[in-house]
C-alpha positions as CSV (number, residue, x, y, z in Angstrom):
1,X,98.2,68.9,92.8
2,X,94.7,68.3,91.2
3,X,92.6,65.8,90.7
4,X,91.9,66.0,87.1
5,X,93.3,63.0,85.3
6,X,90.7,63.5,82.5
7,X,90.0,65.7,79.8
8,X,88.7,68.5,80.4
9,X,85.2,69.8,78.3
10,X,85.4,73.1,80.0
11,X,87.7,75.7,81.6
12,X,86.8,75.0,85.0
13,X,89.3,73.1,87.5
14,X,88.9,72.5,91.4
15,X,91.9,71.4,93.6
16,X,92.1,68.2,95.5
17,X,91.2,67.7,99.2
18,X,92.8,64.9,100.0
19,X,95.2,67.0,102.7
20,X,92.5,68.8,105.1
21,X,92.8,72.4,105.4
22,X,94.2,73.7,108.8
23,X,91.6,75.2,111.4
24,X,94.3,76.6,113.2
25,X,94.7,80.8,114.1
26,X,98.7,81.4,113.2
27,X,99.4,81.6,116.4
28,X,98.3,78.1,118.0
29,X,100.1,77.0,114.6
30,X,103.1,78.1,114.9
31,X,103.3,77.5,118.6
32,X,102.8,73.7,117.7
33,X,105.7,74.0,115.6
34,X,108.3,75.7,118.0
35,X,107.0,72.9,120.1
36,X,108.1,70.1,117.8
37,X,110.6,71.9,116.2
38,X,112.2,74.0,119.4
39,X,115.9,73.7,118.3
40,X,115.8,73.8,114.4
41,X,116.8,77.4,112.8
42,X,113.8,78.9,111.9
43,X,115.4,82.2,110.8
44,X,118.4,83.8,109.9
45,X,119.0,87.4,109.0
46,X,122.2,87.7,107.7
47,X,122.3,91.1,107.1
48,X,121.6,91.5,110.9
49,X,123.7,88.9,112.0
50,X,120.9,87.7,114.2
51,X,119.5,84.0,114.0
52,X,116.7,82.1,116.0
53,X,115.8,78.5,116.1
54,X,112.1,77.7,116.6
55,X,112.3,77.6,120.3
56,X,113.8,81.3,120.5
57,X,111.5,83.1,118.0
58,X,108.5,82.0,119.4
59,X,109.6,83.2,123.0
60,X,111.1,86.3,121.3
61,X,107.4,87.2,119.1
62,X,105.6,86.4,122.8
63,X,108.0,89.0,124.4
64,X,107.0,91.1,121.4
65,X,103.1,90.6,121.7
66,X,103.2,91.0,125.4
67,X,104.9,94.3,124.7
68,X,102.4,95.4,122.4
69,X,99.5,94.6,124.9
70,X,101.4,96.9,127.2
71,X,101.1,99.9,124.9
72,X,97.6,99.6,125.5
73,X,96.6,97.7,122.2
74,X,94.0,95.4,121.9
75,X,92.4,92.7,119.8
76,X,91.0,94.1,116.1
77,X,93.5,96.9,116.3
78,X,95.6,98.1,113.8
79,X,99.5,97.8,113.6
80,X,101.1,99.1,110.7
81,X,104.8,97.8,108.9
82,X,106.9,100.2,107.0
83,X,110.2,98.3,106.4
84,X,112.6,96.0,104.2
85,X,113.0,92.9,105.0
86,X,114.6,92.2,108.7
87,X,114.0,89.7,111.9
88,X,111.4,92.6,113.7
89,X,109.7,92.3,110.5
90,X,108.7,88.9,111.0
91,X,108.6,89.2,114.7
92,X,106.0,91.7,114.5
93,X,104.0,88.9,111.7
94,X,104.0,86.4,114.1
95,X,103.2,88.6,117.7
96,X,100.2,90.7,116.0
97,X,98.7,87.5,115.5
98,X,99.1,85.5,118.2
99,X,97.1,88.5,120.0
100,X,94.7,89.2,117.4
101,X,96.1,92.5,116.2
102,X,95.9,93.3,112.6
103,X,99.1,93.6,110.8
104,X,99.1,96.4,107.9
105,X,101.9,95.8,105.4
106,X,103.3,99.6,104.4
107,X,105.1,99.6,100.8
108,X,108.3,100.8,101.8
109,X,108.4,102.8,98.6
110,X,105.6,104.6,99.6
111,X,105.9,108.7,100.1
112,X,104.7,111.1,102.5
113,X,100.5,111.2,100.3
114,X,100.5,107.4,99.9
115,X,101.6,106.6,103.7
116,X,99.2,109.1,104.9
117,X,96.5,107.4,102.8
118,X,97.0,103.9,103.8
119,X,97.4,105.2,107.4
120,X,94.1,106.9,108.1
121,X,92.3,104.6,105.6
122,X,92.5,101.6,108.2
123,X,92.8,103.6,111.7
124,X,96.7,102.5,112.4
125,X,97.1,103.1,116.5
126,X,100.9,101.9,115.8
127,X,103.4,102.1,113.3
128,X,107.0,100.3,113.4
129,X,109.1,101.6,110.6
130,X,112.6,101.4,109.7
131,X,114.3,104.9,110.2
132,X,116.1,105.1,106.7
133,X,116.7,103.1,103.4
134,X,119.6,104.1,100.8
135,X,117.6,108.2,100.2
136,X,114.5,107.2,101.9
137,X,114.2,108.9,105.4
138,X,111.3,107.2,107.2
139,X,111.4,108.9,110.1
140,X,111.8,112.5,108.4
141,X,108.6,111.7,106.4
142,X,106.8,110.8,109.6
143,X,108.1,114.1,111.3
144,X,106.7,115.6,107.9
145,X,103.4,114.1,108.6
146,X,103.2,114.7,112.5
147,X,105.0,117.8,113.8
148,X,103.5,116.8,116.9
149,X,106.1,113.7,117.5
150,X,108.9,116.4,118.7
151,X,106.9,117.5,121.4
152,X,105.1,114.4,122.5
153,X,105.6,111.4,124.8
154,X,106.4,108.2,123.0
155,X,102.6,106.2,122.4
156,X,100.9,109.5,123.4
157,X,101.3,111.1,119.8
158,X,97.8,113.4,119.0
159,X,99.0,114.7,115.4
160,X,96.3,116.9,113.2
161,X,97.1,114.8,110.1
162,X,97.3,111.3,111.2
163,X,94.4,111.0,114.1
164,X,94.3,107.7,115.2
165,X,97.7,106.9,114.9
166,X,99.4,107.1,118.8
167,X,102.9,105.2,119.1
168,X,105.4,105.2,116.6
169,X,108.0,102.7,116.6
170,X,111.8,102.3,114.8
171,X,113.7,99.5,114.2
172,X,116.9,100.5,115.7
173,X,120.6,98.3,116.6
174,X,120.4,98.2,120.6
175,X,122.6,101.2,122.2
176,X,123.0,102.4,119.0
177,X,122.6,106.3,117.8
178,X,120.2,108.4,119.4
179,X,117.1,108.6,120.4
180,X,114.1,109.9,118.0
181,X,111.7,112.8,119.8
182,X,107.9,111.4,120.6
183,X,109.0,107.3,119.4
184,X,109.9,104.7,120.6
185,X,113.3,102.6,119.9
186,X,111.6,98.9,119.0
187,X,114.5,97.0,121.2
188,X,113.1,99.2,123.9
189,X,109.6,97.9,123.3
190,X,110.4,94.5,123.0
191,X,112.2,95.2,126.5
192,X,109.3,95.8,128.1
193,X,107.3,92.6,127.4
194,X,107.4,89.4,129.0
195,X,107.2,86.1,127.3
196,X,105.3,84.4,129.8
197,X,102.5,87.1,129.7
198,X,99.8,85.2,130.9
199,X,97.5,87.9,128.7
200,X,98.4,86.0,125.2
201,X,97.1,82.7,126.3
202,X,93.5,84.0,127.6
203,X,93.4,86.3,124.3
204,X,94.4,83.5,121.9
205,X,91.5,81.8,123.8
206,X,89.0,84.0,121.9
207,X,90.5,84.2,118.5
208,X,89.1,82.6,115.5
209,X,90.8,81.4,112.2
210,X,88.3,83.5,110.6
211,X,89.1,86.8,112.1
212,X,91.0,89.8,110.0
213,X,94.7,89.4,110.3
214,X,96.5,91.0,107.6
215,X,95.7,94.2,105.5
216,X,98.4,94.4,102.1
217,X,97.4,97.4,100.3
218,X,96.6,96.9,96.5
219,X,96.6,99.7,93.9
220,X,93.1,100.5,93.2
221,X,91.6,101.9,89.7
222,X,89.7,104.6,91.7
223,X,93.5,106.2,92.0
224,X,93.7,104.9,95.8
225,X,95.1,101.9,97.1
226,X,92.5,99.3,98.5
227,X,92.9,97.3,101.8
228,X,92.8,93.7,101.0
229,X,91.7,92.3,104.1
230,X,93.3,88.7,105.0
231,X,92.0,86.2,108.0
232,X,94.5,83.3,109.3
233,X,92.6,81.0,107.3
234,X,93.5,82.6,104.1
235,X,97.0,83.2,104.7
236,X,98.6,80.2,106.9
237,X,96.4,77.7,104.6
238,X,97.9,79.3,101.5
239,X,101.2,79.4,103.7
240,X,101.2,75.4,103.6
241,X,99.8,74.4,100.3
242,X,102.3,76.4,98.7
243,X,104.8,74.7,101.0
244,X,103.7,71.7,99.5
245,X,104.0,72.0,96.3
246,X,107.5,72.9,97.0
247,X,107.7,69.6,98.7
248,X,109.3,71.6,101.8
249,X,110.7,69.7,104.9
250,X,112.6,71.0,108.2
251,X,115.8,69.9,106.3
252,X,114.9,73.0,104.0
253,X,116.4,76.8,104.1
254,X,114.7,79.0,101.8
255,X,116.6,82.2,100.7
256,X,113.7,85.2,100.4
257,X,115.2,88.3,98.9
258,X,111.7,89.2,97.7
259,X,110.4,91.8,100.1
260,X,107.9,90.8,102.9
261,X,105.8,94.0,102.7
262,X,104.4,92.0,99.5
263,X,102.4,88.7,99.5
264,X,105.8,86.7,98.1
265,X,107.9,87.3,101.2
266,X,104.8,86.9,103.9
267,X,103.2,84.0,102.8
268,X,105.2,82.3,99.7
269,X,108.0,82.8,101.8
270,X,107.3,83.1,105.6
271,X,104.3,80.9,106.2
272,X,105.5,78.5,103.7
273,X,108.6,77.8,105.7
274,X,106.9,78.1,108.9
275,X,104.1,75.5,108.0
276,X,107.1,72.9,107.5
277,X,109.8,73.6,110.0
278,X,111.8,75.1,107.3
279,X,114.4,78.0,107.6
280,X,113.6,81.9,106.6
281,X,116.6,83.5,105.5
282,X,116.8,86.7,104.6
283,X,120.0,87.8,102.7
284,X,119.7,91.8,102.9
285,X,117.3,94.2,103.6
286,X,116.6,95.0,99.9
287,X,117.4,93.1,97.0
288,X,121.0,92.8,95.8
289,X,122.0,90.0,93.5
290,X,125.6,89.6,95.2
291,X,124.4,89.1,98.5
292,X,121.6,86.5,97.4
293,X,124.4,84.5,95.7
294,X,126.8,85.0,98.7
295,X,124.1,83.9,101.4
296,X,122.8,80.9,99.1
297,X,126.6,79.5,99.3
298,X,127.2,80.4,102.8
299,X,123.8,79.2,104.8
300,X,123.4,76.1,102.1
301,X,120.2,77.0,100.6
302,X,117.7,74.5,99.2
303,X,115.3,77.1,97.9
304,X,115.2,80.5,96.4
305,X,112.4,83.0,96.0
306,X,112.2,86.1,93.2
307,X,110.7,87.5,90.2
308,X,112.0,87.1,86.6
309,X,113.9,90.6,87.2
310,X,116.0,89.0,89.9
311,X,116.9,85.7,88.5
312,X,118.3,87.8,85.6
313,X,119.9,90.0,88.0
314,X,121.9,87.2,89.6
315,X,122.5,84.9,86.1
316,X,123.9,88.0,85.0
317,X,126.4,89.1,87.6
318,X,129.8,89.4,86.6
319,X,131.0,87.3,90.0
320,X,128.1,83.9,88.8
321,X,130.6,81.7,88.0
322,X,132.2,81.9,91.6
323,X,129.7,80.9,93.9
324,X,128.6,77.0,94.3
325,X,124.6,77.1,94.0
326,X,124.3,73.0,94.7
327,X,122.7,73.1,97.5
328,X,119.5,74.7,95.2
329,X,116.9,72.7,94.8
330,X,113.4,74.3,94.8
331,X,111.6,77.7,94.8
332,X,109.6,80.1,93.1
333,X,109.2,82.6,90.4
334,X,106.5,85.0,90.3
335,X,105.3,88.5,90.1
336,X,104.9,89.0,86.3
337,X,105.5,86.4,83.2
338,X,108.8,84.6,83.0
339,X,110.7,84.9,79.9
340,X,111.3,81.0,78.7
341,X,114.7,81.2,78.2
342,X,115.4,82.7,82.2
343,X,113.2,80.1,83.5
344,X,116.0,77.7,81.3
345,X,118.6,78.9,82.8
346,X,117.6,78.9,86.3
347,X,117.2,75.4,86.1
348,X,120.4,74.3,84.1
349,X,122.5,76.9,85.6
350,X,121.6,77.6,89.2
351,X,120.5,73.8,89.8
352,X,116.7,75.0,90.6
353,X,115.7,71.5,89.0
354,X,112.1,71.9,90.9
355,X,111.5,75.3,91.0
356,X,107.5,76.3,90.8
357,X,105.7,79.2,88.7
358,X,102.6,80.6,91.4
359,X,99.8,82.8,90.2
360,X,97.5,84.7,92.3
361,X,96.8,88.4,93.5
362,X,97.0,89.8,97.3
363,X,93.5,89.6,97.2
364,X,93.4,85.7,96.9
365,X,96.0,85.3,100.1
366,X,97.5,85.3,97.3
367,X,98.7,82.0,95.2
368,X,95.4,80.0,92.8
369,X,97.1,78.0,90.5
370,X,100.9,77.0,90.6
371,X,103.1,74.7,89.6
372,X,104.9,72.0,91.5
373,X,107.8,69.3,91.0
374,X,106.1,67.4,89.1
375,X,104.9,69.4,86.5
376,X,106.8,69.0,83.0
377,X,109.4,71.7,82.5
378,X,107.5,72.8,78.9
379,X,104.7,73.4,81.7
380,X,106.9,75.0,83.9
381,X,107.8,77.9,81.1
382,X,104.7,78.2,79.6
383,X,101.9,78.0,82.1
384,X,101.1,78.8,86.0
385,X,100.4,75.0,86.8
386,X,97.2,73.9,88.2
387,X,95.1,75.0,90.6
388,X,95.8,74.9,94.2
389,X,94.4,72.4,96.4
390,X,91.0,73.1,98.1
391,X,90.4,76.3,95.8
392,X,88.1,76.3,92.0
393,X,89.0,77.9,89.4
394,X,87.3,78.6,86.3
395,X,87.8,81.0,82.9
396,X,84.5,83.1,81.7
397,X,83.1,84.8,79.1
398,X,83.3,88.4,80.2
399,X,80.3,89.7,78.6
400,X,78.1,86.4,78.5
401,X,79.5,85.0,82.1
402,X,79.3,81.6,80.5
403,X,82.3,79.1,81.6
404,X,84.6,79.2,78.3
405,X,86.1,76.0,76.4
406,X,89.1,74.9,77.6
407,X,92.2,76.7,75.3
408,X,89.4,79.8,74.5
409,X,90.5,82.8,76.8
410,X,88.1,84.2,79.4
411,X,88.3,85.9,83.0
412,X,89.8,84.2,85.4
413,X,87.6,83.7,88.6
414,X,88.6,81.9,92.0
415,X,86.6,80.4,94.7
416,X,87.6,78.9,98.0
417,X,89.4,79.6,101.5
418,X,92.0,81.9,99.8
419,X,89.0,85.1,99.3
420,X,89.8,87.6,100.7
421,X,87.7,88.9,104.0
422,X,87.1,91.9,102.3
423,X,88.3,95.7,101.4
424,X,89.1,97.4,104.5
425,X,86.0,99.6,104.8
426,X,84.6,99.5,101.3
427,X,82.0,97.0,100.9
428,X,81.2,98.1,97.6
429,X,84.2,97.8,95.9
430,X,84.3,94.4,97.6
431,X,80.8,93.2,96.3
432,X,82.5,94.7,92.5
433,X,85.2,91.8,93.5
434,X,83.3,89.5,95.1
435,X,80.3,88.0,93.1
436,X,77.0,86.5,95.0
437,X,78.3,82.8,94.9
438,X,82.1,83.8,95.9
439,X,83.7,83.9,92.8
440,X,86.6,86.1,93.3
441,X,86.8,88.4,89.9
442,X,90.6,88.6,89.1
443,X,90.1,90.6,85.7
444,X,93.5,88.7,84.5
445,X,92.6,86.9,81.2
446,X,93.9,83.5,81.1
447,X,93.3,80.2,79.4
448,X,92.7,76.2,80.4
449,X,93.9,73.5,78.5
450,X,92.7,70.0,78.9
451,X,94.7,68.7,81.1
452,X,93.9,71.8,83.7
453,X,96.9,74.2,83.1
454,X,96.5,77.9,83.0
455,X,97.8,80.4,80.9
456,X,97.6,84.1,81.8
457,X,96.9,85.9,78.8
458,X,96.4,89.4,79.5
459,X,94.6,91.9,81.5
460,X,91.0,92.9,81.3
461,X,91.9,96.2,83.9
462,X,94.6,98.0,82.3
463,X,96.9,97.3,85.0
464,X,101.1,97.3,84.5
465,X,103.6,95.0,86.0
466,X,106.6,96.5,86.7
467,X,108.9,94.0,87.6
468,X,106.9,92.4,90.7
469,X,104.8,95.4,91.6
470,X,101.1,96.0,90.2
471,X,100.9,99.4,89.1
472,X,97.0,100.9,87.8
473,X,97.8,103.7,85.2
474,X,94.5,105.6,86.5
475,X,96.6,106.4,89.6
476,X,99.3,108.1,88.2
477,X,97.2,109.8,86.0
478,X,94.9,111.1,88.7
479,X,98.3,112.0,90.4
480,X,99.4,113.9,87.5
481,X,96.5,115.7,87.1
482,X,97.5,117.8,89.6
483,X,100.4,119.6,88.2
484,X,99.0,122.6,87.3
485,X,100.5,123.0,83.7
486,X,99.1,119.6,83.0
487,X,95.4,119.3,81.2
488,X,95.1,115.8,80.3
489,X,97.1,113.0,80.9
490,X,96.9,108.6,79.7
491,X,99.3,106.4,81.3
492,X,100.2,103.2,79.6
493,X,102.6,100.2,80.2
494,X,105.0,99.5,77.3
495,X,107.5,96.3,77.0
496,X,110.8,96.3,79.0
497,X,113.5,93.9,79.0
498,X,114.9,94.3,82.7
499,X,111.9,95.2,84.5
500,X,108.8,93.0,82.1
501,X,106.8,96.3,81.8
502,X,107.8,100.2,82.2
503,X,105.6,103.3,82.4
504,X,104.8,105.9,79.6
505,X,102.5,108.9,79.5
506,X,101.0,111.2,77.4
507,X,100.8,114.6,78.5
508,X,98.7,117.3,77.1
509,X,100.0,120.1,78.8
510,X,97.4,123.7,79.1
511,X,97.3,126.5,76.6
512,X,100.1,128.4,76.5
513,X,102.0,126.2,79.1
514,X,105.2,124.9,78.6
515,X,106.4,121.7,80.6
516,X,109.4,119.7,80.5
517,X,110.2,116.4,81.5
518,X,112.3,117.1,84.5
519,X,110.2,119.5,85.7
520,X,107.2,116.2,85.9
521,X,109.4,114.0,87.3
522,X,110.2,116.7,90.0
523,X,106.6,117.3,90.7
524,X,106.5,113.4,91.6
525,X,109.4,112.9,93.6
526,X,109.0,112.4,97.3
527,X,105.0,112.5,96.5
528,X,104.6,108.8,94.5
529,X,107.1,105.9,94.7
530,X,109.6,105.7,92.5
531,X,108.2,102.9,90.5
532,X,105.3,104.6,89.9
533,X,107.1,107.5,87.9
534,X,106.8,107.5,84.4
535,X,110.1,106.4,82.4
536,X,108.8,107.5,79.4
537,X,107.1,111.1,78.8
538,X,105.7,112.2,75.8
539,X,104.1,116.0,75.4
540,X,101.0,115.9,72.5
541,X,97.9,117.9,71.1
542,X,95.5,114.7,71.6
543,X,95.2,111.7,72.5
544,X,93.8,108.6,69.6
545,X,90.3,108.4,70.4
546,X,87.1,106.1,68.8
547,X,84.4,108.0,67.0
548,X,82.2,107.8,70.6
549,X,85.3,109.6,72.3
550,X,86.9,106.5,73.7
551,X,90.9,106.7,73.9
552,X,92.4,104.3,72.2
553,X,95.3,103.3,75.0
554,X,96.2,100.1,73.0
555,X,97.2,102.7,70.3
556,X,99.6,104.8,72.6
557,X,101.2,101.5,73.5
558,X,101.5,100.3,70.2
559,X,103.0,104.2,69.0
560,X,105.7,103.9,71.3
561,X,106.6,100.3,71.1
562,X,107.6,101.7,67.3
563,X,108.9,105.0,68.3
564,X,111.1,104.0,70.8
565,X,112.0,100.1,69.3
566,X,110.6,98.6,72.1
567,X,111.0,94.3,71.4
568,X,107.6,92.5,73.0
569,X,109.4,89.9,75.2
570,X,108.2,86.3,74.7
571,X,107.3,84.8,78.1
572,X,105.7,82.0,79.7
């Protein structure tokens, strides 16, 4: 990990360099790798049934990329994702960029406004979705979208609402049900490409590490999400050095039931194995804590991947005690503060002796600081680790700007490779970000003891983690706003024991209107994703406010933690 072997004097920490960074595009990477690691698994989706050793996926992603070329695609253009976890998921990572296409990673709990959003917002020519999930019908909120797919040609779609989107594609079981109007099945696609395409070798030709490769959508304050825009460099270098400090080696199979839409399934989990001839293995499409425990006995897994809510998940489930975990060895818990006593008992009782804590957002590729083996286990469950090699770090006075003392809390800034490219089409939200010497603002405030550990202590933006996802409250409120009995709205997080953080709002509701809580919850399903809906709603005359007008959010937090008995969780 770092460097520092003396005391800090200030909160500012910068990552070793002893292992060079890679200068590699993914592509000529993970080529390489096949090369030297042709017959190893590289992945296995159990749910599928399907597996591929090195050798096979990257003919199969070639296939895939030639395929893409065919549909008329080419380099800068956008593809976009809109799927659980699955082996075209990662087919689709790997063949964008070997070509140079831009993958664009689709929450799958996104609705028919938010889709539609993140759609148009970065010109998708191509979307591959998954037709359905549990109640969510893709493909009947795309025909909600565009009409026009019922009476088109597959990859010739001209729909009103979504203009520069022309092929839509679904991840269907080969000669199985039928065939969707205007899109195209993706085993068909794949069909049509050829491996040896002589195309992806002249194209590679012109790529550069530096080019956009990834856009992962990010809740924005403004009420819309933002398009963090993500280069090879940022993502296969954070890939490896995450790798690392799991001490990964070909002999490794890493379980990822965290989904790969997110950061923690692309790059904590993908690119991390894939960097080290490791195996992915996905145990279902979404996360289910009997299936993670069934795959880690079956496929021998070394390492495991989730947030707090999912280690609880599986410590708790009635059938634990069955299932040999031995095999466990490494891994990593992220996505919102770890109660101590979890992070305990995934050690002692699943076996996860060297399991890491990462830090970082989507707009940092995405890990900063983390953990690693090493790191003493009173380290483990109360800070983040150190920072990551190659990258700076440093805590600062929000007002002043001045570097703080180590162990005095400030905002937590990050400099290096892992910065972003950019927000997809909004340079000035990305200079608010970005400052003039490439500090990275992450408006997380954290701490830095002496020895170089952080601590996140809270958040400067008022933003809510509900168990793994980053929720702004000024997008639900915005949201909200619209219901036309609704006059005023705030949106807080309060404490929650399954998921770290839940949503509550306020609701001031017209004159002479009367609302009910079903009838708001209505008004936001199919429109927002689920997580996004408040759990708790509260109708009132006004909101606590200073004596200049301010509201006082910390107030409505603090009113229902009493009202409702909400405990504050300690965590790490």
């Amino acid at each position: 990990m770092p460097s520092q072997v003396n005391v800090l004097t200030a909160s500012y920490a910068k990552g070793r360099t002893d292992v060079p960074l890679i200068e590699q595009t993914i592509g000529d990477f993970f080529a390489d790798m096949a090369q030297r690691q042709g017959s190893r698994d590289a992945l296995v989706s159990r749910h599928q049934g399907l597996s591929y050793s090195y050798g096979q996926l990257h003919a199969a992603t070639r296939q895939l990329a030639s395929a893409l070329l065919n549909l008329g695609l080419v380099k800068g253009d956008r593809v976009g994702i809109w799927s659980h976890n699955n082996a075209q998921w990662v087919l689709l990572q790997l063949a964008t960029a070997q070509v140079g296409l831009i993958l664009v990673n689709i929450n799958p709990a996104y609705r028919t406004t938010e889709v539609e959003y993140a759609l148009n917002k970065v010109g998708c020519k191509a979307l591959v979705a998954m037709p359905q999930f549990k109640t969510s019908d893709y493909l009947g909120m795309l025909r909600e979208l565009a009409p026009e797919l019922l009476t088109s040609e597959p990859g010739q779609l001209q729909a009103k609402r979504l203009p520069e989107l022309r092929t839509v594609v679904w991840i269907d079981v080969a000669g199985q049900g039928n065939d969707q109007p205007g899109m195209l099945r993706f085993s068909e696609l794949l069909a049509q490409g050829e491996s040896g395409d002589e195309r992806i070798n002249a194209i590679a030709a012109t790529l550069s590490n530096n080019d956009p490769i990834n856009i992962q959508f990010t809740s924005g304050t403004t009420g819309f999400p933002k398009g963090a825009t993500l280069t090879h460099r940022n993502i296969l270098n954070n890939g490896f050095f995450i790798g690392e400090c799991m001490k990964l080696t070909p002999e490794d199979r890493l379980c990822i039931p965290v989904p790969l839409y997110h950061c923690f399934g692309m790059v904590l989990g993908n690119l991390a194995c894939f960097t080290h001839g490791s195996t992915v293995v996905y145990p279902n499409d979404g996360f289910d804590p009997l299936t993670v425990l069934e795959t880690v006995q079956a496929e021998k897994c070394t390492g495991l991947h989730g947030v707090p809510t999912m280690f609880i998940a599986e410590l708790d489930h009635p059938r634990f005690a069955e299932f040999d975990l031995s095999t466990l060895r490494t891994g990593i818990m992220a996505g919102s503060p770890c109660p101590t006593e979890v992070m305990k008992r995934v050690v002692r009782d699943m076996h996860l002796s060297e399991i890491t804590i990462a830090y970082g957002m989507t707009e940092t590729s995405p890990v900063s600081c983390q953990s690693d083996a090493d790191t003493p286990l009173e380290k483990r469950v109360s800070t983040v680790g150190k920072v990551q090699p190659h990258l700076e770090v440093k805590m600062v006075d929000p007002v002043t700007g001045e570097i703080t003392q180590p162990g005095v809390s400030g905002e937590l800034c990050t400099r290096g490779y892992s910065v972003m490219h950019g927000y997809w089409g909004d340079e000035v939200k990305t200079r608010e970000a970005i400052d003039d010497e490439q500090w990275m603002h992450t408006g997380d405030l954290a701490t830095m003891d002496e020895q170089g550990y952080v601590n996140i202590v809270g958040r400067i933006k008022d933003m809510v983690i509900r168990g793994g996802e980053n929720i702004y409250p000024r997008e639900i409120e915005e949201f909200l706003y619209r219901h036309p009995k609704v006059q005023d709205v705030q949106v807080v997080g309060v404490p929650d024991v399954r998921y770290g953080e839940e949503l509550c709002a306020w609701v001031i509701t017209k004159p002479g209107q009367a609302l009910t809580e079903d009838e708001l919850r209505e008004f936001c399903k199919g429109q927002i994703a689920h997580y996004k809906v408040p759990r708790y709603i509260r109708f009132v005359q006004a909101f606590p406010m200073t004596v200049t007008g301010k509201i006082q959010k910390f107030k409505i937090r603090d009113e229902m933690i009493e009202l409702l008995d909400l405990r504050l969780i300690k965590t790490a």
